[in-house]
TILUMMI-985378 format. One record per atom (N, C-alpha, C): residue in one letter; x, z, y. Coordinates in steps of 0.02 Angstrom, whole numbers, padded with zeros to 5 digits, always signed. Example, Ala and Ser with C-alpha at 12.3 -4.5 7.8 and 13.67 -1.06 7.14 Angstrom:
// TILUMMI-985378
A+00660+00390-00284 A+00615+00390-00225 A+00660+00390-00165 S+00642+00354-00112 S+00684+00357-00053 S+00645+00394+00002 
***
This chain:
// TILUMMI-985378
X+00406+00965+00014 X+00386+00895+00027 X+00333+00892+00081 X+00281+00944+00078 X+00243+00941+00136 X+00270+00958+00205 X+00321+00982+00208 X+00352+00985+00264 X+00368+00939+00282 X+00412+00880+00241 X+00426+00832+00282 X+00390+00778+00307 X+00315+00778+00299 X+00265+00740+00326 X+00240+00800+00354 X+00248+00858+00389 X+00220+00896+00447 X+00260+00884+00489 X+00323+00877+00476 X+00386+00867+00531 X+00372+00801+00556 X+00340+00766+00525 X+00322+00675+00569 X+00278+00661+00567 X+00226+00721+00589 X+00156+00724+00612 X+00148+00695+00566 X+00111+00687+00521 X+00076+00632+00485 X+00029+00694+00420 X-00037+00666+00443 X-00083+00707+00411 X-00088+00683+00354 X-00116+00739+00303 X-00128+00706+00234 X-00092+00659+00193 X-00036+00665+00200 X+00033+00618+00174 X+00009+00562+00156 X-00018+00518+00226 X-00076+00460+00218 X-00006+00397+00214 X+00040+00432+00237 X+00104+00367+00247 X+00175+00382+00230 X+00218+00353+00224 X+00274+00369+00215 X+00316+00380+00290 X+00341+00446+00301 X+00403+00448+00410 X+00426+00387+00392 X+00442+00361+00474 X+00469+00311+00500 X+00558+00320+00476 X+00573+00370+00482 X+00633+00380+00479 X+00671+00381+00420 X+00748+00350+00413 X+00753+00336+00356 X+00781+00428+00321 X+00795+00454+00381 X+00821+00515+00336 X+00768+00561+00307 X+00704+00553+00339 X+00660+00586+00299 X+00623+00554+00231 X+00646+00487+00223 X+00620+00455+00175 X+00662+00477+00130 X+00738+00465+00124 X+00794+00497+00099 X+00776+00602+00071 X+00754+00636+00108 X+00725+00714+00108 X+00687+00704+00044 X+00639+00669+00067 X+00570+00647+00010 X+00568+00619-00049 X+00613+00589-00045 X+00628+00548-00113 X+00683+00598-00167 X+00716+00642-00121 X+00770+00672-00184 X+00738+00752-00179 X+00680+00770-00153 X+00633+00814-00167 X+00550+00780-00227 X+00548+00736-00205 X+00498+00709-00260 X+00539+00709-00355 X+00598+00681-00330 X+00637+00663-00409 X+00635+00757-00432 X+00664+00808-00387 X+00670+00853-00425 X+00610+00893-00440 X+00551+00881-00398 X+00497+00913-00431 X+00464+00862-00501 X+00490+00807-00499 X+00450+00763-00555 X+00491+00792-00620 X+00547+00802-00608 X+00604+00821-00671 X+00569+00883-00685 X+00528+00956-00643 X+00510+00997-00655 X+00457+00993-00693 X+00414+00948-00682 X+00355+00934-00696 X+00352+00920-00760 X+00402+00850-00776 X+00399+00830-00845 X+00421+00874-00897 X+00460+00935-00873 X+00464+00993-00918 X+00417+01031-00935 X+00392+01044-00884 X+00324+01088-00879 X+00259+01050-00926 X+00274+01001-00937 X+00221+00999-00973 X+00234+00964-01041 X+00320+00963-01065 X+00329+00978-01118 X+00305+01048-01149 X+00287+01112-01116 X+00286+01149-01132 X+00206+01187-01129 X+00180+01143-01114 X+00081+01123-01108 X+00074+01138-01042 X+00105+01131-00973 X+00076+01143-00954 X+00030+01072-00925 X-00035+01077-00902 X-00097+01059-00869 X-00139+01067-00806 X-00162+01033-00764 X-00166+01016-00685 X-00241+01063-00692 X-00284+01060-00739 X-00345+01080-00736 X-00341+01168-00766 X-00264+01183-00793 X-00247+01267-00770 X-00222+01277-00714 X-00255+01330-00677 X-00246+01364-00602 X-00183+01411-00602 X-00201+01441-00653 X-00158+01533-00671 X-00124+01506-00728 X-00049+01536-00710 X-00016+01535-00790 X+00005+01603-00784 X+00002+01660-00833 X+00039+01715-00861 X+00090+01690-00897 X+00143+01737-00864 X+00211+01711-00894 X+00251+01801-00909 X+00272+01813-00930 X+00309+01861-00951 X+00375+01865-00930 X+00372+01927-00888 X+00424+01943-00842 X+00498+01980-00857 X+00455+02037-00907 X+00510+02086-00943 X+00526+02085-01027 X+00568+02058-01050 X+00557+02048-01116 X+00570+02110-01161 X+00567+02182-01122 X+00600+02257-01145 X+00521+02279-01153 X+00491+02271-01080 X+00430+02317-01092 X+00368+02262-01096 X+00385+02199-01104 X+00329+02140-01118 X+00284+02146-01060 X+00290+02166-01005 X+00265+02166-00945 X+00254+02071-00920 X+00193+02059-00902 X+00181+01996-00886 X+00154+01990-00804 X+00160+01926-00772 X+00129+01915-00703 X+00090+01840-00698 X+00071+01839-00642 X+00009+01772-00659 X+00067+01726-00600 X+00071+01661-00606 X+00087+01614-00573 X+00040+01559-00553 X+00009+01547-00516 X-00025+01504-00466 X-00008+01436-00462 X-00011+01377-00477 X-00014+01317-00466 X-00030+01292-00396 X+00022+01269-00354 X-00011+01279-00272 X-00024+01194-00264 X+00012+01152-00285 X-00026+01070-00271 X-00051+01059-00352 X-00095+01021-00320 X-00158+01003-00354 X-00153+00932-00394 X-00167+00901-00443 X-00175+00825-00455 X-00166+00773-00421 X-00224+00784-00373 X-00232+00762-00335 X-00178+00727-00287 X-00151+00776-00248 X-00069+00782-00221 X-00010+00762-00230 X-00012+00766-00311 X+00055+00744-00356 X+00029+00668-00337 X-00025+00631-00361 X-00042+00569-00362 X-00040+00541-00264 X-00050+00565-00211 X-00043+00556-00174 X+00040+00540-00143 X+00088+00594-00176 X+00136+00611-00153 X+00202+00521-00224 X+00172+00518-00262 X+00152+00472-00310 X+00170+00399-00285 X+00109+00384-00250 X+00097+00334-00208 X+00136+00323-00159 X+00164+00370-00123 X+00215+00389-00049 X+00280+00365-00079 X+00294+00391-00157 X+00367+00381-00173 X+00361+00292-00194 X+00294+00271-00202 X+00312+00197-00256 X+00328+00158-00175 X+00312+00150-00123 X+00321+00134-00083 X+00378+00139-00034 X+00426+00185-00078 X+00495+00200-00036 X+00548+00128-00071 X+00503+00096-00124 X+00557+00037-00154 X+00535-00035-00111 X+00471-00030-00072 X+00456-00082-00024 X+00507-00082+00038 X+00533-00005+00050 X+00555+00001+00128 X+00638-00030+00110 X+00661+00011+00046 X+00721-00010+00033 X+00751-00092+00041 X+00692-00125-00025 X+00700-00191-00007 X+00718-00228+00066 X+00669-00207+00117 X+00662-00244+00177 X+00726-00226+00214 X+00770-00167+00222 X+00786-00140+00248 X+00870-00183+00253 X+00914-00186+00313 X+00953-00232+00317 X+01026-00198+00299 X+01066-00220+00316 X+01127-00200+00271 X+01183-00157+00323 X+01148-00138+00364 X+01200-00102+00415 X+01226-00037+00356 X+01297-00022+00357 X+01367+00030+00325 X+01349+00095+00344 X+01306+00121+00392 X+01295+00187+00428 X+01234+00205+00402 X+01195+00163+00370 X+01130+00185+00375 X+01119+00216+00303 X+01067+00285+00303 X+01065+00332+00265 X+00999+00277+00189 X+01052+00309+00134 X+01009+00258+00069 X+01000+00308+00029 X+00963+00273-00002 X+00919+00346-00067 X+00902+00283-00144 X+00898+00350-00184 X+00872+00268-00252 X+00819+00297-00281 X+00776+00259-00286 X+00700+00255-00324 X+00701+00263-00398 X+00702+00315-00439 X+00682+00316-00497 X+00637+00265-00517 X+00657+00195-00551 X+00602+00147-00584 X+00543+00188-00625 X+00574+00219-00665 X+00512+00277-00691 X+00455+00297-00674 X+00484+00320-00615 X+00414+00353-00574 X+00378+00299-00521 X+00412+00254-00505 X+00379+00207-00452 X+00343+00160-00501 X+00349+00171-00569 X+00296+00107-00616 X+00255+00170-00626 X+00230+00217-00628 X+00175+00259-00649 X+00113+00242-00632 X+00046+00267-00671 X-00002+00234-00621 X-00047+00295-00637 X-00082+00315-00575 X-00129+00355-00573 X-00197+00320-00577 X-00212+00255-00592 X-00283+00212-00596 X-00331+00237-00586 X-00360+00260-00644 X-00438+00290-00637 X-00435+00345-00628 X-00409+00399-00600 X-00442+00460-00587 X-00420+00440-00525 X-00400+00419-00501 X-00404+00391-00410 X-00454+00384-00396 X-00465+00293-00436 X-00516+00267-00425 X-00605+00308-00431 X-00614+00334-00463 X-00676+00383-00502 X-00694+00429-00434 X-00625+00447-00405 X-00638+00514-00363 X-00645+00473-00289 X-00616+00427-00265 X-00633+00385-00207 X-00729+00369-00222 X-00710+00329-00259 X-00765+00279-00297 X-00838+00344-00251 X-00844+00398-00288 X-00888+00460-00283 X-00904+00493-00235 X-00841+00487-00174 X-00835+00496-00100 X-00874+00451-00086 X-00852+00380-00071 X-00906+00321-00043 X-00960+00314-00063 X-00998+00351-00134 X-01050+00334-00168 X-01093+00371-00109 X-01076+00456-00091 X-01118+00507-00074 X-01115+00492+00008 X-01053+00449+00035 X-01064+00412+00097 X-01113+00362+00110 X-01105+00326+00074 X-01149+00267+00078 X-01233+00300+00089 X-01235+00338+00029 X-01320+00365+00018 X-01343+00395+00088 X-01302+00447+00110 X-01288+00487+00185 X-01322+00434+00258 X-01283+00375+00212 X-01299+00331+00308 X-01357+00319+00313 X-01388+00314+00255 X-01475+00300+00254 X-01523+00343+00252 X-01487+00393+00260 X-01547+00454+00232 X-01573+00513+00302 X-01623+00511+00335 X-01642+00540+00378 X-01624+00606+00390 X-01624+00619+00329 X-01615+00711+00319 X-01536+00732+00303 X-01519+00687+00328 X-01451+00718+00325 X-01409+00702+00400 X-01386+00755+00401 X-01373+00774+00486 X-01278+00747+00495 X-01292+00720+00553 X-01253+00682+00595 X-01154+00728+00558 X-01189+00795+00583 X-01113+00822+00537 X-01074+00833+00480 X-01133+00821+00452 X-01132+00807+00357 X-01120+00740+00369 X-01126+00691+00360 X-01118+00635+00361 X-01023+00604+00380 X-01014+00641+00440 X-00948+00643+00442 X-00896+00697+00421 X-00918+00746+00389 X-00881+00767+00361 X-00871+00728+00286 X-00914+00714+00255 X-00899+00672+00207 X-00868+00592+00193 X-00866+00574+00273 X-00815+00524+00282 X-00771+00552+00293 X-00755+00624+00332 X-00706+00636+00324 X-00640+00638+00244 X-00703+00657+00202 X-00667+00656+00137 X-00625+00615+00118 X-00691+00561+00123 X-00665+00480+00081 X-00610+00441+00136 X-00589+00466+00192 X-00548+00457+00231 X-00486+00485+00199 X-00486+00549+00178 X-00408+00591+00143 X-00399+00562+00092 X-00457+00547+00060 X-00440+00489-00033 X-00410+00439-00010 X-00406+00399+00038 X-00356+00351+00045 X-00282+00353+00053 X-00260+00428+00058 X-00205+00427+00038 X-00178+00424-00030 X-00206+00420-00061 X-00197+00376-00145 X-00178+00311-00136 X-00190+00285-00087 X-00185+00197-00083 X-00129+00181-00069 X-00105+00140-00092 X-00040+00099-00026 X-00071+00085+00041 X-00028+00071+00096 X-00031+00050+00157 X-00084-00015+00168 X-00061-00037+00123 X-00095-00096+00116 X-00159-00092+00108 X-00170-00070+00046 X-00244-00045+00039 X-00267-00015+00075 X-00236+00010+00125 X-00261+00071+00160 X-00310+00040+00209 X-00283-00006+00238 X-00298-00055+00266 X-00350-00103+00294 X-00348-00107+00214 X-00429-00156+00182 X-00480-00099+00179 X-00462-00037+00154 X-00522+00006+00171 X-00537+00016+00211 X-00502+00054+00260 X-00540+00022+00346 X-00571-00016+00355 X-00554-00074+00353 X-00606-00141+00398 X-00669-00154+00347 X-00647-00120+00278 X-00708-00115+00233 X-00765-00058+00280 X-00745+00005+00294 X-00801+00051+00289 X-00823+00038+00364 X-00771-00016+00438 X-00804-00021+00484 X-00843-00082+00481 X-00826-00119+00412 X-00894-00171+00428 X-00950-00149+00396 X-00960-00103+00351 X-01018-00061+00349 X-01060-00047+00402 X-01030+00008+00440 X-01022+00041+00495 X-01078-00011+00552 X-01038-00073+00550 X-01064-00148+00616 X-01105-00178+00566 X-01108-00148+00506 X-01190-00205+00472 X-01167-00263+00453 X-01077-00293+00463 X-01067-00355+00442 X-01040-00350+00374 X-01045-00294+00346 X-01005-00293+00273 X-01057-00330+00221 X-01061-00371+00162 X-01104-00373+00111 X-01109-00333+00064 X-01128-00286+00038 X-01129-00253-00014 X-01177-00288-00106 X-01119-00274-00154 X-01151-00309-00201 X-01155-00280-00253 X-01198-00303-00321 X-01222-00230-00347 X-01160-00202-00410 X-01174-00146-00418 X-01119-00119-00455 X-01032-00131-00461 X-01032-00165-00390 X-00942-00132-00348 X-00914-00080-00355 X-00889-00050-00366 X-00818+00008-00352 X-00827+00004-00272 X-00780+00056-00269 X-00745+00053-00178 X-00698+00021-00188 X-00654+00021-00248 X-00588-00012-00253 X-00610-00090-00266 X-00661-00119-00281 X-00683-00199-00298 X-00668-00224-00243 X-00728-00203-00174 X-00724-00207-00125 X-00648-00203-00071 X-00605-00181-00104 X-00536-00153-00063 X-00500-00226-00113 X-00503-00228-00157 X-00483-00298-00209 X-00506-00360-00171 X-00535-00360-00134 X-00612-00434-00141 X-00583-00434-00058 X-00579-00388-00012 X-00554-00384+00052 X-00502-00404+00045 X-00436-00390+00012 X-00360-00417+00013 X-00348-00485-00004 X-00397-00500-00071 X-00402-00567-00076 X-00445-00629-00018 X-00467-00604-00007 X-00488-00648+00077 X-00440-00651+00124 X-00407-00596+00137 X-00371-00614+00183 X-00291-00651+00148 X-00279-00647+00086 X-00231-00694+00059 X-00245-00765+00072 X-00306-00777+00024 X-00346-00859+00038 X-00332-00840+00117 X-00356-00837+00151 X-00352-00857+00228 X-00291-00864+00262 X-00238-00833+00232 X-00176-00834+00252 X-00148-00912+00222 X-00155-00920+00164 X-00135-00971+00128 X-00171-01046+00150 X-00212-01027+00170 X-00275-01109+00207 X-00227-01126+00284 X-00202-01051+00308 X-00164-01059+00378 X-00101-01084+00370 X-00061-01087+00326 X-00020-01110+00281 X-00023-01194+00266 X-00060-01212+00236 X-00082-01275+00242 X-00106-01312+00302 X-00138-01288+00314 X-00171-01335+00393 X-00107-01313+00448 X-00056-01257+00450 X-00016-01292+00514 X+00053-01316+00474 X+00089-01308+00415 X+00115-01304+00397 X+00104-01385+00338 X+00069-01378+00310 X+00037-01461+00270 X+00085-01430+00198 X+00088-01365+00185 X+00122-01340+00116 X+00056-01354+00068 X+00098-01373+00015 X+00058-01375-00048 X+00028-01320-00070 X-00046-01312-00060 X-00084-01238-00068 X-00095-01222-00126 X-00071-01249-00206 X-00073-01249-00284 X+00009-01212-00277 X+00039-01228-00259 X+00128-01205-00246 X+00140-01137-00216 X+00107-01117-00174 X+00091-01054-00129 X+00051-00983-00153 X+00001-01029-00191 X-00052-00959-00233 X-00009-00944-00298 X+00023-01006-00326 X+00074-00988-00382 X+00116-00920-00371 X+00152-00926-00317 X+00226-00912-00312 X+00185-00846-00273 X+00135-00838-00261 X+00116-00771-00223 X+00094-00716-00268 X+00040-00759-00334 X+00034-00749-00398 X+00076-00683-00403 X+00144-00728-00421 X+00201-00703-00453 X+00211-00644-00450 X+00225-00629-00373 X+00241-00565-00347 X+00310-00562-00349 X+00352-00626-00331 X+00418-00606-00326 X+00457-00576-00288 X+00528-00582-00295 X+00553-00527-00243 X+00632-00573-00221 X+00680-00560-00189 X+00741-00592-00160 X+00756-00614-00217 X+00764-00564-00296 X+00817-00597-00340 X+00785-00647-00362 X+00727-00650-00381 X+00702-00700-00413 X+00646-00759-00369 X+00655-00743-00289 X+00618-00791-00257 X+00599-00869-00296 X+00678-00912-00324 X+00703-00967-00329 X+00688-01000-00419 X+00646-00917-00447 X+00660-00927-00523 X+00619-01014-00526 X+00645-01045-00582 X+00607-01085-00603 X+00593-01148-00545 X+00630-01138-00480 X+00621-01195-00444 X+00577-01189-00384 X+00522-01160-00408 X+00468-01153-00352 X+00459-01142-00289 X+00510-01083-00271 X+00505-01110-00198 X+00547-01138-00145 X+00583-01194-00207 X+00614-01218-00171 X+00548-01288-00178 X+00546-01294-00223 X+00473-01342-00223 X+00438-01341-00163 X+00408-01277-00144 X+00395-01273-00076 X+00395-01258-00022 X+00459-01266-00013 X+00497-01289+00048 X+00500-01361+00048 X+00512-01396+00003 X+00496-01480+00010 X+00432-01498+00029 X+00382-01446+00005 X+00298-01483+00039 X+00289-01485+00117 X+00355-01449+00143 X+00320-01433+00193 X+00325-01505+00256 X+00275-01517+00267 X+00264-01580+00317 X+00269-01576+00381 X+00321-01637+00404 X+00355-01619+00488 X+00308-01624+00532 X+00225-01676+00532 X+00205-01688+00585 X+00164-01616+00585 X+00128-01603+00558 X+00077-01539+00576 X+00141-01461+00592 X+00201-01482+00548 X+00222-01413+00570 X+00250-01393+00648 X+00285-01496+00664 X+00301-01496+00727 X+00254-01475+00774 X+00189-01525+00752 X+00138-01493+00786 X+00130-01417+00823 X+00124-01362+00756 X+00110-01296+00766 X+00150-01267+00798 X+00206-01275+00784 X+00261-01241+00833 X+00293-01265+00903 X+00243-01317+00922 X+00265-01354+00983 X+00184-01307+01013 X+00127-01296+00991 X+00076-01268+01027 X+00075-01198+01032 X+00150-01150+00989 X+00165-01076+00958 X+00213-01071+01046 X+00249-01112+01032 X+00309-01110+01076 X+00320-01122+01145 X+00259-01195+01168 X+00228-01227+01217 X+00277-01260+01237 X+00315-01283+01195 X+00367-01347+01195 X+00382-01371+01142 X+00419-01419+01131 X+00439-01449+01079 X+00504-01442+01038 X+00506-01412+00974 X+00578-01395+00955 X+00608-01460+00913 X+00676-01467+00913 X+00718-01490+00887 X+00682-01501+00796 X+00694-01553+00787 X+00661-01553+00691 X+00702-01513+00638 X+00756-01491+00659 X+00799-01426+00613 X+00766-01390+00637 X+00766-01348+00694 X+00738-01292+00717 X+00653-01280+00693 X+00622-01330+00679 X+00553-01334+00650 X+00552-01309+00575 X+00613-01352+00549 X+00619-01352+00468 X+00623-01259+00464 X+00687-01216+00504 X+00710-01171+00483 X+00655-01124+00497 X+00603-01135+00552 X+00564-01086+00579 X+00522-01080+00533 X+00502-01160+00496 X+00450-01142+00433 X+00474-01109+00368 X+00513-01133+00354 X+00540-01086+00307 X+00566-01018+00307 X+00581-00998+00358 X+00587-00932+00358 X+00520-00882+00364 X+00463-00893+00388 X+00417-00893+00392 X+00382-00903+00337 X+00353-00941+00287 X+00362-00952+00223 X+00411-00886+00196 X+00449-00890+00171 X+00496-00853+00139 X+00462-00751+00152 X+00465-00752+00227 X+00432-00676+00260 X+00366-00661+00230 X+00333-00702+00223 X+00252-00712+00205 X+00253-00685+00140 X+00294-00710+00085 X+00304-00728+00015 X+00332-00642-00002 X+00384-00623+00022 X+00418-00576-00002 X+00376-00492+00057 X+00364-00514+00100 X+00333-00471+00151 X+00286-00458+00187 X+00246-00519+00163 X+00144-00522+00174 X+00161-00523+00262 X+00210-00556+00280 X+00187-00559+00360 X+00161-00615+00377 X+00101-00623+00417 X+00047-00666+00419 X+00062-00712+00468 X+00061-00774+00469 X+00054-00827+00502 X+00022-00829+00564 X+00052-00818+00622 X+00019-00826+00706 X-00022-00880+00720 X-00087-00879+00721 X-00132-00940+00749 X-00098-00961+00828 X-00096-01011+00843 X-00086-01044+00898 X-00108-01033+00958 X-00108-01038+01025 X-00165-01007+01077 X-00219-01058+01073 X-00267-01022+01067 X-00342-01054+01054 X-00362-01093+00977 X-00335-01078+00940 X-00360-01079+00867 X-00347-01019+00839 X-00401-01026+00802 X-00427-00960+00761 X-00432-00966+00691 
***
């Protein structure tokens, strides 16, 4: 498996290759080491044993030591890489040629929570202390961001994300820090700002009902169930012609047709909902 994130450059299996055949490699190498795994520890084995003696010759009871070569750590990284191969699937369009793979539901609901969180959390603790402290030298300091840089491959993309612009607004002095946060609060409290902000952009060019929008985002739905219960078709009716004509006559720098307005918002809407793609401010609004 580490090969196939050396083969597409990608350090620290921080992401899932671009490519669908290596996603395909990865995914039916993850299922058969997880099938190994869950045996292995029907039979005790444990992440915090290094060495297992196992018995080689059952004539002369001759035994040898076996080595554990990925770590917790890794599995949970490699974890995260696979829950995210059911995001690519979804999006992915329906061309007959193109190479498909299937996501064990099993393993993509697993959750590695707190020993993620605990071991990030402990990186940023000994970062944070570092930036203030005189006596600690310029290369220490980044090597230990270097750390809490590799712990983010625990995260989704997403998160990945929010930690960035988290540790560079540190970094520029514009971050707030508040007392007894997580790193992960802060990565929580960042995503949710930029949702609210997405959703206010939503309303003001669009004039969608912003109680209808946090609902249905809530949700966390997906294609099959976009429509459950009505909702978004509900809002698709909020959506109001003069501000949307508006936006897309100042997006476009002309004026579209009132179908062509209707379909642009709603599809747009719809991308947002199922695919977090964010709403284009206009030239010269922000």
């Amino acid at each position: 498996m580490e090969a196939v994130f050396k083969q597409a450059n990608i350090t620290d299996m921080q992401k899932l290759p671009d490519d669908t055949e290596s996603k395909a490699k990865f995914a039916k190498l993850f299922r058969e080491f997880s099938t190994y795994l869950q045996a292995a520890k029907i039979q005790g084995f444990s992440w915090d044993i290094k060495e297992y003696s196992v018995k080689i010759d059952d004539e002369d009871n001759s035994k040898g030591i076996i080595t554990v070569i990925p770590s917790e750590e890794d599995y949970n990284i490699l974890l995260q890489r696979y829950k995210e191969l059911s995001k690519h699937t979804d999006s992915t369009g329906g061309d007959d040629n193109e190479i498909t793979f299937t996501v064990d539901p099993y393993l993509s609901e697993q959750n590695t929570g707190i020993i993620d969180n605990d071991y990030m959390n402990s990186r940023f603790e000994k970062w944070q202390k570092q930036l203030y402290d005189p006596n600690v030298s310029k290369e220490e300091r980044e090597a230990t961001l270097e750390e809490l840089h590799k712990s983010f491959a625990m995260l989704s993309q997403e998160e990945q994300k929010y930690a960035n612009i988290f540790l560079h607004d540190i970094q520029s002095g514009d971050a707030k820090l508040g007392k007894d946060m997580t790193f992960r609060d802060y990565i929580v409290m960042y995503a949710k700002n930029k949702e609210m902000s997405q959703i206010k952009k939503f309303v003001k060019y669009l004039g969608v009902e912003e109680g209808l929008l946090v609902e249905i985002k809530k949700s966390k739905v997906n294609e099959s169930n976009l429509d459950e219960f009505g909702r978004y078709d509900a809002l698709k009716k909020s959506i109001a012609n003069e501000p949307a004509t508006e936006y897309y006559t100042k997006l476009e720098g002309k004026k579209l047709p009132p179908f062509v307005v209707r379909n642009n918002a709603e599809k747009l809407l719809r991308d947002y909902i199922l695919y977090d793609i964010d709403i284009k401010d206009p030239e010269g609004e922000d």
